[in-house]
N, C-alpha and C positions, 0 to 999 in steps of 0.2 A: 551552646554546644562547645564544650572544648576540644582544640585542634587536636591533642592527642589520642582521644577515643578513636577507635580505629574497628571500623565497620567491614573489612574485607570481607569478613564471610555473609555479610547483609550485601553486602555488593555482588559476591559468588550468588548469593539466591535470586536475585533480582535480574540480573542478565539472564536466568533462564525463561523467567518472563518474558523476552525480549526474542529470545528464541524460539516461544511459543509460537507468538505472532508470526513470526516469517515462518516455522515450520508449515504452520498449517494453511496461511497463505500462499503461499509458495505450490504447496501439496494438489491444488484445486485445476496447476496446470494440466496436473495428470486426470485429477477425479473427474474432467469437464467430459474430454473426447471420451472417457469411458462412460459415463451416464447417458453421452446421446448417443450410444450404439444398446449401451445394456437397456437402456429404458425409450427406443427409439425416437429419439427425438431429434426436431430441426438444430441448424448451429444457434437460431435466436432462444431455442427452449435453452438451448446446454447450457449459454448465457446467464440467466436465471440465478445459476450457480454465486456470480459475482454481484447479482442485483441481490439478491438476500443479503450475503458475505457484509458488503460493503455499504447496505444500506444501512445493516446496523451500527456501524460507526455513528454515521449521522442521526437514526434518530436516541441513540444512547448520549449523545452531546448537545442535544437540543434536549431531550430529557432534564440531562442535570443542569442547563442553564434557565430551563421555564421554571423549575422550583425554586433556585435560586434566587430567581423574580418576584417570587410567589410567596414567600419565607422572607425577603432582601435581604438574604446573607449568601457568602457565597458555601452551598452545600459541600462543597469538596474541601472545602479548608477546614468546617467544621467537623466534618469527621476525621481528619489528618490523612495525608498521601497513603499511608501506612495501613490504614482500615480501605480507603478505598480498593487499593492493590486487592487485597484480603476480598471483599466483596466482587471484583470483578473475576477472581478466578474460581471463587464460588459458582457464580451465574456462569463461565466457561465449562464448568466443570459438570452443570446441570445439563448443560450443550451437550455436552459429548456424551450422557448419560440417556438422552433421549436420541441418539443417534443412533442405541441399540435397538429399541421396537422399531426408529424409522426402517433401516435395513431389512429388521425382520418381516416388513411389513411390506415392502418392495413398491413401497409408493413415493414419487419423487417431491411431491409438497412434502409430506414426510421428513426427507430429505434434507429439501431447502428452509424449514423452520430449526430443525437441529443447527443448523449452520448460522442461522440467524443471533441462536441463543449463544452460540460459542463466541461469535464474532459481538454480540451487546457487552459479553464479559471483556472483550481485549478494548472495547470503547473505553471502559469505566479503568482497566489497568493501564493502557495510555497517556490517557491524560492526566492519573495519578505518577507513572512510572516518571514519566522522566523531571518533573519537581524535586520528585523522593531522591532521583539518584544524585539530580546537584546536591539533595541536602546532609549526603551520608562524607561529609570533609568540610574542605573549604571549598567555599563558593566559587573563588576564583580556579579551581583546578576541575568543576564540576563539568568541563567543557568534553576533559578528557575519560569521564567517567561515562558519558554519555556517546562518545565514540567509539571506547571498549563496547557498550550497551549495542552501539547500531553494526557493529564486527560480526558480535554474536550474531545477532538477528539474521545478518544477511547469510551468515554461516549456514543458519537454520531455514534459510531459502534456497540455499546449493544442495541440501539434502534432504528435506521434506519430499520434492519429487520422486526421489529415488527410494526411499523409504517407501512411500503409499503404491509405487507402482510394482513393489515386492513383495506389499501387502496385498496386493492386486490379481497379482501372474506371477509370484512364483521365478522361476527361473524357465519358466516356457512362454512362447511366443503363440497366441494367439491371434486369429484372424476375425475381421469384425464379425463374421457368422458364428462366431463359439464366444462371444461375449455375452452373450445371455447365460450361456449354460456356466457361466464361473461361479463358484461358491464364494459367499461374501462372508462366512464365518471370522475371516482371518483379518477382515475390514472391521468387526466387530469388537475384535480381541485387540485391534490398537487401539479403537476409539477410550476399549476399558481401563488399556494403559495410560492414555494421554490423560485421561480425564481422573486416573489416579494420580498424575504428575500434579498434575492443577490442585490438587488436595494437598497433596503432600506440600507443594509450595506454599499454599495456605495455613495451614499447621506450621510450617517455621516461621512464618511471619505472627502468625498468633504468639507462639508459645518463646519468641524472641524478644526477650525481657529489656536487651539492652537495644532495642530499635528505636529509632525516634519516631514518634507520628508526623512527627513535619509538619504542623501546620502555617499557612502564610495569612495573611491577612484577610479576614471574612468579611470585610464590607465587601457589594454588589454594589457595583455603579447599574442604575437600570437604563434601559433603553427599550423604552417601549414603542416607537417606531420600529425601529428593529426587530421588535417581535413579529410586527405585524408580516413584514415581508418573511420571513423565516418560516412564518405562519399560511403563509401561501405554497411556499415550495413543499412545506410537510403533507400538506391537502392533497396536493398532485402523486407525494410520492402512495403517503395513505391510498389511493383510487388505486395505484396498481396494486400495491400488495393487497387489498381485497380479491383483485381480478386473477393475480398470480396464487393467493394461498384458502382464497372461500369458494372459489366458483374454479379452479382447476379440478377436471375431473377426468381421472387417470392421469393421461398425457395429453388429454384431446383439447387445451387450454388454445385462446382466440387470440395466434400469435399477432395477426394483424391488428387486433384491439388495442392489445399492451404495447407494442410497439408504436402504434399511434400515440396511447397515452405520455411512455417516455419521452415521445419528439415534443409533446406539451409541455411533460415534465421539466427537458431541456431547456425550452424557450421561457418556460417560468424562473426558471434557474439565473440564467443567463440575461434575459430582460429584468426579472425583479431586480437585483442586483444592481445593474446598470442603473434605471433608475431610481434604486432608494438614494446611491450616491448622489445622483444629479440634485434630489430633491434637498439633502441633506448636506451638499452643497450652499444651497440658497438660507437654508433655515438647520443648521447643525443640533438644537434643541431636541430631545429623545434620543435622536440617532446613535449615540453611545459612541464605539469603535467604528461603525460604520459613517461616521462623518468624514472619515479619512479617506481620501482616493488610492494611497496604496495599499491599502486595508482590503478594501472590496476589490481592485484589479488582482490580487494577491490570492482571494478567494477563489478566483476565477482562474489562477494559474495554479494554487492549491489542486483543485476540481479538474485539468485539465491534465497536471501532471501525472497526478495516482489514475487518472482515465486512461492516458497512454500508455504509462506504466504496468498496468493489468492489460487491459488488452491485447497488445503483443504478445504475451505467453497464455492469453487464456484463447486465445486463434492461432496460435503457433503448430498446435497439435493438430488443429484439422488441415495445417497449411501441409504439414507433412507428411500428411495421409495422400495429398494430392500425385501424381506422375511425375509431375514438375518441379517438384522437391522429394523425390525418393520414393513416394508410397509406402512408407511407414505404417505398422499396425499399433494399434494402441500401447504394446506392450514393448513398442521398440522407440519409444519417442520420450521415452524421462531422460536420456543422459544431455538430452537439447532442451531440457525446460530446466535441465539444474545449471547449463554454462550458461541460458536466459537469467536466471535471478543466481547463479555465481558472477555474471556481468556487474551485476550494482553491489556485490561483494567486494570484486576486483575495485570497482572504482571508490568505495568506498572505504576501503584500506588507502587507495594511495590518498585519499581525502582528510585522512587522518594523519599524516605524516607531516602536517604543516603545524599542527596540537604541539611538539613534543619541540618547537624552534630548534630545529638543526640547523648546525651551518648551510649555509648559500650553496657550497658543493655537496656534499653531505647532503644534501636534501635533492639536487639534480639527481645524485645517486641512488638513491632512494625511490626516488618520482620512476625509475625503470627497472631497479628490482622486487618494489615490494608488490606491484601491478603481477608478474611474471611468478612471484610466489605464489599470492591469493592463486592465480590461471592453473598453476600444477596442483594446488592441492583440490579443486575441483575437479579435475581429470585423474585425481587417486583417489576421491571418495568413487567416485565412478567405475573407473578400475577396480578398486575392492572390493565392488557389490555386481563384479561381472558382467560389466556395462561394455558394450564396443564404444570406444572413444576414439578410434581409428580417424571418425570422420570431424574431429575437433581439434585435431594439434592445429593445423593451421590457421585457426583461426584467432590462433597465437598474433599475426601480425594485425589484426582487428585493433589491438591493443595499444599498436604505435601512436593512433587516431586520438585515442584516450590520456596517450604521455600528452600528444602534443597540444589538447586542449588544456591541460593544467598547465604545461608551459607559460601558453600565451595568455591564458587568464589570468596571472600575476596573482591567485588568491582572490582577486578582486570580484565581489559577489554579482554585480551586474553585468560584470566583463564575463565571467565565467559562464553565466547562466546564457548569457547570448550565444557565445563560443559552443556551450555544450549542444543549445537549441538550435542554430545552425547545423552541427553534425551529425543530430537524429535526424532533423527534416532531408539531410543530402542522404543519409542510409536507407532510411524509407525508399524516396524516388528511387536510388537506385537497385534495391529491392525491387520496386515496382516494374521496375523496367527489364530487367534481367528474372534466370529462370535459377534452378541447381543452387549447389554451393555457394554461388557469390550473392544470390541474393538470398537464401536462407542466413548467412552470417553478416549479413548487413542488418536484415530484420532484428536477428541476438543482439548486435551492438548496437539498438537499442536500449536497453541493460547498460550499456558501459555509458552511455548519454544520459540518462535519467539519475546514476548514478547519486549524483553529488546536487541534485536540482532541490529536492527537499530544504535542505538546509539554505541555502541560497534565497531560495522563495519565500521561506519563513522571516530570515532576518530583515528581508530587504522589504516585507509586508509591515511587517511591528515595528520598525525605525521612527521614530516622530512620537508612539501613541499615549506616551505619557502615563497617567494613571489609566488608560486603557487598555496598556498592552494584556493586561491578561484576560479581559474581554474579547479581542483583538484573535488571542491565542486559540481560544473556544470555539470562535466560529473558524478559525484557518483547520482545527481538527475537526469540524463538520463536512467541512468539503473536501475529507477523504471520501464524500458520497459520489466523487466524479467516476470513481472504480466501481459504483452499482449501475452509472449510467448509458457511459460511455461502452464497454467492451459488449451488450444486449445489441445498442444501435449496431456496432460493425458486424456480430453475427445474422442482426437479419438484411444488410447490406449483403451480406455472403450471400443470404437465401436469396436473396434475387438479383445477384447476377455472379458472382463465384469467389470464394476465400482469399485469391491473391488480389483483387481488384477492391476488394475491403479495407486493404490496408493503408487507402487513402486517407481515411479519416485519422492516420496518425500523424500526415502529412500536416493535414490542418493544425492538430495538437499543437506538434513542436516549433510551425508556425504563430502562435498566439503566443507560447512562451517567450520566443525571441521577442513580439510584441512588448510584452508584457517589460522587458528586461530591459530596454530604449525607454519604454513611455515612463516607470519607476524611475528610473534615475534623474529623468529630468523633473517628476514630480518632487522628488525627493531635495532635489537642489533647490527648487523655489522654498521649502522649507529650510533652508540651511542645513541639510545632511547631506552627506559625502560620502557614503560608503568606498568608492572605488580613488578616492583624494589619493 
């Protein structure tokens, strides 16, 4: 590729990719509290919502790696970044096309297969999208292409909520007794625009002569130990989604079944893992990427970040329906589920500021304006779509918590991640502890702690793996299925004993992270890496 070719407007199409993702993720905070009133469901059904969403991640990446095995090549190189992109907004765009009879059809499996299909397309443009976007320059600047890429996206999580909840109600407030009677036509008529965006973006990547396909190297290292356990957790997830999408009937689905099932799921998740490492420890032969211990503890902090992560805003809504946070009705709680994912916006801008090596001052100054920027323009997309934002300016000072963890993290990926996961786990508790405003805005800054954990997690897992990192890579984006697993357990934790006492299980989360963020670093030194040197 010569340096000069100049891809900006392949770049402009591909951030809207990115944007898709977080729009309609993002979106689900709102569509969750509205399905269990419109379709009467407990908070572990509403859940449901994030077990489909985010189960598809996972089995779309276990997908293209059992062919891969199967073929020993690797499928996504052979068809280039370029065609994959192409085919996963196709399959998004079938999603959103089968979203119309689910609607019409007022049936919530219905529902949660549409979402399924939308969310297997963003699997396949994920793990295509961000190779494609190092490869549109030079490699070396590809860092900052891909930070542009995650602006966007989180952009597209600050206003997905407010969009769908417009889409929703209108400019009238509704009470949970008149959510049945709302007409869903208008829910209809966006599905038909997104899923003609998803086309349209497909067509210019088609009909975009001067695109590279991008391909990287197609040899498959196999690891067929590794399947096997991969091949366990698929089994457990397979059992529910039979239980959630063949034998649900109407809404009258056997919450206690499935929920038992996920706690299996969990423990399979969680133990396999645990011990494929131990074994592949002794005998590293099959085991591929997973002979590495920061590899699989990585999986495990993958799986638990995207769990906390989702969970907090997809419980946020029923948290604010309660007395003790407002009594919000469904149609009054999107301008708090867009400063939840404008939180990992905020932090993920000022995460980006370190890309562009400004001076040592210059960059202090930056680390407090650019946080306080992202914070106002999510309180004017709010504002403009007639949102009371009354009860969020202050939670402006949330944010200091935020400078002062990138402060003291020095950049440094193990320092930071513990620093961040310290400061969710003390938001939490004191969430937990407290009622009103201070602990609803402890809960948000959530969002401003997970913020920058992604990135962190990922490098500090594939450090060491040599010809395995992109093995390595594959299963760290399978275990975005921690967001299918994780926020079902805290809704039926609600159901049996109440919303605010649920939010212990984030406690645990940000607990293991800091785990994770100690035991890495010292694994990683016995190997002679340094990230935080």
């Amino acid at each position: 590729m010569k340096p000069t070719t100049n891809y900006n407007a392949a770049l402009a199409t591909l951030v809207t990719v990115f944007f898709f993702w977080g729009f309609i993720a993002a979106s689900n905070g709102v569509f969750i509290p509205f399905c269990k009133n419109y379709f009467n469901l407990d908070q572990f059904q509403s859940q449901l919502i994030d077990f489909a969403f985010y189960g598809a991640y996972y089995i779309g990446a276990l997908l293209l790696f059992i062919i891969s095995g199967y073929v020993k090549m690797d499928i996504l190189n052979k068809w280039g970044f370029k065609n994959g992109i192409v085919y996963g907004l196709i399959i998004s765009a079938i999603g959103a096309a089968i979203m119309i009879p689910a609607i019409s059809s007022g049936s919530f499996t219905f529902i949660l297969a549409s979402l399924f299909v939308v969310a297997l397309g963003f699997s396949l443009q994920q793990t295509s999208a961000n190779p494609f976007a190092i490869s549109l320059g030079d490699p070396s600047t590809g860092s900052y292409r891909l930070n542009l890429a995650g602006g966007v996206n989180s952009f597209g999580t600050a206003i997905g909520p407010i969009v769908v909840a417009l889409a929703l109600f209108g400019a009238a407030t509704y009470t949970d007794d008149q959510i049945a009677s709302i007409d869903l036509s208008t829910v209809k008529t966006l599905y038909v625009a997104v899923g003609g965006l998803f086309l349209l973006a497909a067509l210019l990547f088609i009909f975009s002569k001067k695109l590279p396909q991008a391909k990287g190297d197609t040899n498959f290292v196999q690891a067929p130990k590794a399947v096997k356990t991969l091949s366990f957790i698929t089994l457990s997830l397979l059992v529910i989604f039979y239980f959630v999408f063949d034998q649900y009937k109407g809404i009258e689905v056997d919450s206690n079944l499935i929920f038992l099932l996920m706690i299996v799921a969990l423990v399979v998740i969680v133990g396999g893992l645990l011990l494929a490492n131990k074994s592949a420890l002794k005998k590293p032969d099959g085991w591929g990427a997973m002979q590495y211990p920061q590899l699989v503890l990585g999986m495990l902090a993958i799986f638990t970040y995207v769990g906390v992560e989702v969970t907090i805003q997809s419980n946020l809504g029923e948290l604010l329906k309660s007395e003790a946070f407002g009594g919000f009705t469904d149609s009054e709680i999107a301008p708090y589920i867009s400063m939840y994912w404008g939180s990992l916006m905020i932090g993920r801008w000022a995460g980006a500021i370190a890309v562009f090596n400004p001076g040592k001052t210059l960059k202090n100054i930056l680390f407090i304006i650019v946080p306080y920027i992202a914070f106002g323009v999510v309180l004017f997309v709010n504002h403009v779509s007639n949102n009371d934002v009354s009860g969020l300016y202050l939670y402006g000072w949330s944010i200091l918590l935020l400078i002062g963890g990138f402060y003291f993290g020095q950049e440094k990926p193990a320092k930071t991640l513990f620093i961040f996961g310290l400061l969710g786990m003390l938001a939490m508790i004191l969430g937990l502890f407290t009622e009103g405003t201070i602990a609803l805005y402890a809960f948000m800054s959530g969002g401003l702690f997970c913020s920058i954990m992604w990135p962190s997690i990922f490098s500090l897992s594939i450090a060491g793996l040599g010809k395995y990192t992109s093995q390595g890579s594959a299963f760290l984006i399978m275990m975005i299925l921690g967001g299918a697993i994780i926020p079902p357990i805290q809704g039926k934790i609600a159901d049996l004993f109440n919303i605010h006492n649920s939010y212990w299980i984030t406690v645990a989360c940000f607990a293991y992270l800091m785990f994770f963020a100690i035991k890495v670093k010292g694994i990683l030194k016995t190997q002679g890496v340094n990230y935080d040197a």
